[in-house]
C-alpha positions as CSV (number, residue, x, y, z in Angstrom):
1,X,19.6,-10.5,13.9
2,X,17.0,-9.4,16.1
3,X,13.7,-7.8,14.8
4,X,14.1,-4.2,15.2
5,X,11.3,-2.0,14.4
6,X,13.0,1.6,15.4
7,X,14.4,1.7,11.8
8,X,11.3,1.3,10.5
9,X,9.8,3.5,12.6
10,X,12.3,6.4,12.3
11,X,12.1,5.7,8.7
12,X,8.8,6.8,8.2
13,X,9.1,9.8,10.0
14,X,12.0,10.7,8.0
15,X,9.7,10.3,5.3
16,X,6.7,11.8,6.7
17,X,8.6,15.0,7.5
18,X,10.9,15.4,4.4
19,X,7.7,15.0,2.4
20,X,5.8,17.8,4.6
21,X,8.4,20.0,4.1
22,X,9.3,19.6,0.6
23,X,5.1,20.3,-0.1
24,X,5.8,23.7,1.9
25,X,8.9,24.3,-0.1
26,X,7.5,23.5,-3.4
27,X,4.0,25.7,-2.7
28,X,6.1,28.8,-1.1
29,X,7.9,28.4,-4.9
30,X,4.7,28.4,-6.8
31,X,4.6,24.8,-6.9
32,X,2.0,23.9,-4.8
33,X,0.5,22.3,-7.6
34,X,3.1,19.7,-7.7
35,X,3.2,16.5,-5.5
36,X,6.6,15.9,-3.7
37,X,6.8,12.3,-5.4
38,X,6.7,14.4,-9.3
39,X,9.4,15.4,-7.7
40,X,11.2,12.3,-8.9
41,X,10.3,12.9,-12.2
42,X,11.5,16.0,-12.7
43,X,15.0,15.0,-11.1
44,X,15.1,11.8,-13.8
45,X,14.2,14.0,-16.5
46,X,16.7,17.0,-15.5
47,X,19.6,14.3,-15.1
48,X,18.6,11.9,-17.6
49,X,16.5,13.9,-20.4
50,X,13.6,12.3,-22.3
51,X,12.9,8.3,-21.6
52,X,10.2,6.3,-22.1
53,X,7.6,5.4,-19.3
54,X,9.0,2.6,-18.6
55,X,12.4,3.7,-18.3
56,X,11.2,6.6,-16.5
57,X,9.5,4.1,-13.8
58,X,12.7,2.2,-13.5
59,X,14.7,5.4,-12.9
60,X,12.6,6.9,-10.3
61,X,11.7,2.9,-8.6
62,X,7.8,3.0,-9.2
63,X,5.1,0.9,-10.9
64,X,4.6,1.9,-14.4
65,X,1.3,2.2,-13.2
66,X,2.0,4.7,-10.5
67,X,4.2,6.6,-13.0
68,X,2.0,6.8,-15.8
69,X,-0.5,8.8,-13.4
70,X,2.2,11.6,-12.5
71,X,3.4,11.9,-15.7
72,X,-0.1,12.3,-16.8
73,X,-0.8,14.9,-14.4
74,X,2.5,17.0,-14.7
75,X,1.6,16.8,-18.9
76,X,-1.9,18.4,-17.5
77,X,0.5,21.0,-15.8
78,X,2.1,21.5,-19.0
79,X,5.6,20.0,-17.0
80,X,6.0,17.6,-19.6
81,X,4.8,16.2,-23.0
82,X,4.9,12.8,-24.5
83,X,6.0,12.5,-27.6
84,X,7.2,10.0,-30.3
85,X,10.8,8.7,-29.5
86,X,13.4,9.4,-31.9
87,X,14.2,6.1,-32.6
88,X,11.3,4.4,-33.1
89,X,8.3,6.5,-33.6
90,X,5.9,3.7,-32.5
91,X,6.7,4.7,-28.9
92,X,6.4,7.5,-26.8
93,X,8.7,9.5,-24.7
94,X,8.2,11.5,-21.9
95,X,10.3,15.1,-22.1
96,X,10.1,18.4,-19.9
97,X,8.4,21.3,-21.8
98,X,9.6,24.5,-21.9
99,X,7.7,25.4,-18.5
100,X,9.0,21.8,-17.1
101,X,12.8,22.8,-17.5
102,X,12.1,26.7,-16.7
103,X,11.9,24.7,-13.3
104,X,15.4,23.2,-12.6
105,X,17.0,25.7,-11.1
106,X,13.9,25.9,-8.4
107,X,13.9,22.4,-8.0
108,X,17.6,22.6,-7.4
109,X,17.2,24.9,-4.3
110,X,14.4,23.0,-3.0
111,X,16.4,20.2,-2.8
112,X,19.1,21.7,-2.0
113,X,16.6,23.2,1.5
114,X,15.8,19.7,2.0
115,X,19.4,18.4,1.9
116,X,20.3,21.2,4.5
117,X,17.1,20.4,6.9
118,X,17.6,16.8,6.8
119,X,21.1,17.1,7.4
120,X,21.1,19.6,10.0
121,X,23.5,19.1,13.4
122,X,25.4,16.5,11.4
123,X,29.0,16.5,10.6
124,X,30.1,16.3,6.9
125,X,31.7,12.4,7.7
126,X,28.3,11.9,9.7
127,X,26.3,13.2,6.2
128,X,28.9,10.7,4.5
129,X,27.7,7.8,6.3
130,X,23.8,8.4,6.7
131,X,24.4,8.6,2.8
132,X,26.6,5.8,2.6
133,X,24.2,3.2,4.7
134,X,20.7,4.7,2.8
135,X,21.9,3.3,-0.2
136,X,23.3,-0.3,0.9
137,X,19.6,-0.5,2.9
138,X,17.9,0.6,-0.3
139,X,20.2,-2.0,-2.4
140,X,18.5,-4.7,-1.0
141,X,15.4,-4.2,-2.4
142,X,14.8,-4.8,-6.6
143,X,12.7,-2.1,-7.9
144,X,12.6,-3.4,-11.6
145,X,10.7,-6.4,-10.5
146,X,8.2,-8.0,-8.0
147,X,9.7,-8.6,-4.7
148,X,9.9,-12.6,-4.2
149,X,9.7,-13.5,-0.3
């Protein structure tokens, strides 16, 4: 297969713009104080409900490190609160406050604006396979452990 950096490029901007928009989306909803990657967060804990850190990183396909720092800054928010698990008080658990799930149904239509932009001038079988070809892409990467090359 040849080496084909268009996908790599286009990629990025998907990225870049998505990410530019969802910050305008989320400060025109009085979120501004919210980084699109929290984002992720919020969407494991809405789906999911309370997990520990490191589930939480595994969910959302970041570093413990790198989670640990949002989750610290959306608790500063007073999104979330850690707390100690059910199960085994020894550990902590990270789970939306009042004021975290107050938020769904915003962070619903936000996404939902996203969807729509990114999606726009395709057909519904077009959406099916963007969809469809993201996720094989993205399955060839492990997120629960250190890439080997």
């Amino acid at each position: 297969m040849r080496t084909n950096y268009e996908i790599l490029s286009q990629a990025g901007r998907l990225r870049e713009g998505a990410n530019r928009f969802l910050i305008e989306l989320l400060r025109k909803d009085g979120l501004g104080d919210v980084t699109a990657a929290c984002g992720d967060v919020f969407h494991a804990l809405f789906e999911g409900g309370p997990a520990t850190l490191s589930d939480l990183a595994l969910k959302i396909r970041r570093a413990k490190a790198t989670t640990s720092v949002m989750v610290d800054r959306l608790e500063r928010l007073g999104y979330v609160e850690k707390r100690p698990r059910m199960q085994d008080r020894r550990s902590l658990e990270v789970a939306l406050t009042a004021k975290g799930e107050s938020f769904r149904s915003v962070m619903d239509g936000v996404a939902e604006r996203l969807n729509e932009k990114i999606l726009e001038g395709f057909t519904e079988a077009e959406a099916a396979e963007l969809e469809r070809l993201l996720k094989k892409a993205v399955g060839n990467f492990r997120f629960d452990a250190p890439e080997k090359l």
